[in-house]
C-alpha positions as CSV (number, residue, x, y, z in Angstrom):
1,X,153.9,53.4,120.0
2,X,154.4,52.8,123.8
3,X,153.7,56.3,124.6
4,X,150.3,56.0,122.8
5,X,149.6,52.8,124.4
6,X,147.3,51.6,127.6
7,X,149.2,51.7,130.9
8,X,146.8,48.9,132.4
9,X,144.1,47.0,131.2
10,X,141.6,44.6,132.9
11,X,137.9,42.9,131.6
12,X,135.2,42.0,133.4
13,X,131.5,40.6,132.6
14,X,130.6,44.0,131.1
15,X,133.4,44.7,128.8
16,X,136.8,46.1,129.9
17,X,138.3,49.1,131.2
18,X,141.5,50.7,130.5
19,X,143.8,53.7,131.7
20,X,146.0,55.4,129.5
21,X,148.4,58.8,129.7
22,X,148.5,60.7,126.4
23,X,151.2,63.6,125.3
24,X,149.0,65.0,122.5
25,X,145.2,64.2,121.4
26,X,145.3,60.8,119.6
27,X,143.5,57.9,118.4
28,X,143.5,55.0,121.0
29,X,143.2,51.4,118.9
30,X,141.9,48.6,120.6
31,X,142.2,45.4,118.9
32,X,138.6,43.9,119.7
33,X,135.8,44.1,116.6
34,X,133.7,46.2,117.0
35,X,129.7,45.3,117.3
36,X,126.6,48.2,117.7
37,X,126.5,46.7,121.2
38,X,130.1,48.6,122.4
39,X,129.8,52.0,124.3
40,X,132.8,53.8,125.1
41,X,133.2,56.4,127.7
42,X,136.8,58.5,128.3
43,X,136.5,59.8,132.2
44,X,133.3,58.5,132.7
45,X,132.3,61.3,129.4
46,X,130.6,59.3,126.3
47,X,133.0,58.7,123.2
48,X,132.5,58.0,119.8
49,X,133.9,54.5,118.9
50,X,135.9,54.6,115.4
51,X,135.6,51.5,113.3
52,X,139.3,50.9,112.3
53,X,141.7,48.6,110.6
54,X,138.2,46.7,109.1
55,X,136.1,46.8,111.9
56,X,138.2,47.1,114.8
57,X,137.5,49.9,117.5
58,X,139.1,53.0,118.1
59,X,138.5,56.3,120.3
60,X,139.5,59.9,120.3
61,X,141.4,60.3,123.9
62,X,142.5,63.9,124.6
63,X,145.8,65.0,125.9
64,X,146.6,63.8,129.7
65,X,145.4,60.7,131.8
66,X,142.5,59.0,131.7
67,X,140.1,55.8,132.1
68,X,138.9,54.4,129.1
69,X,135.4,51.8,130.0
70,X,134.4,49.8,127.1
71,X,130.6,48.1,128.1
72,X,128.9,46.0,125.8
73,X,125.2,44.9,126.1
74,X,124.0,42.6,123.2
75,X,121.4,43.8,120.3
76,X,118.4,42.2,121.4
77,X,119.3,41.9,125.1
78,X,116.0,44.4,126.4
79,X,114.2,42.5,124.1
80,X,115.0,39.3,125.4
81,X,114.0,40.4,129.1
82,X,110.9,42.0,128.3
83,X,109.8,37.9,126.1
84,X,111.2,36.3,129.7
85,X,109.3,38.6,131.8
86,X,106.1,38.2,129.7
87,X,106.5,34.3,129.1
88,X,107.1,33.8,133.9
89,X,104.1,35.9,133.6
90,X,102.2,33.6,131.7
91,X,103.3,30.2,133.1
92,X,102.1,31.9,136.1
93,X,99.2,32.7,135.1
94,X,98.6,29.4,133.4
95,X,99.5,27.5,137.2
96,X,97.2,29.6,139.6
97,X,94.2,29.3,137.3
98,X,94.8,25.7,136.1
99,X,92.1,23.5,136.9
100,X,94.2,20.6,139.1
101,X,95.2,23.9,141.5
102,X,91.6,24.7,141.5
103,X,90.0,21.1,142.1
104,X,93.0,21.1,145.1
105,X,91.9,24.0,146.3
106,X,88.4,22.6,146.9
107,X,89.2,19.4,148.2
108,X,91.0,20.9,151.3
């Protein structure tokens, strides 16, 4: 099991990279659940991630050594940024064209 095993392994804000040295092609289990957020890439090459062992990940790693990056960005993340973009827009909106800015305005 060693030999099929990560060599290092290190997590960040992003998700968590890995190296790993293979003999033969082989499935690489990593005991994290997997969520539609995950992308995997082998070498800095996109992977497929395997559900496994009831919704754990896996990944295909070829032969040799390698870096493994695991990234997750939530679901609804873009979503999110586009509402809080759109909602500073309107407070600002709302503030330069509010009527106490305006009657300041005057007064000066």
């Amino acid at each position: 099991r060693k030999a099929s095993s990560c060599t290092a392994f290190s997590y960040d804000n992003d998700g968590f990279s890995a190296a790993c040295s293979m003999s033969r092609e082989n499935l690489l289990f990593f005991s994290v659940p997997w969520d539609a957020g995950w992308t995997a890439t082998v070498d800095g090459n996109p992977v497929e991630i395997v559900t496994a062992d009831f919704g754990l990940m896996a990944i295909d790693v070829p032969a040799g050594t390698h870096e493994i990056r695991f990234a997750f960005t939530p679901a609804c993340f873009h979503a999110g940024c586009v509402v809080s973009d759109l909602s500073a827009g309107v407070v600002i909106a709302l503030a330069v064209t509010s009527p106490s800015v305006r009657r300041r305005r005057r007064s000066r």
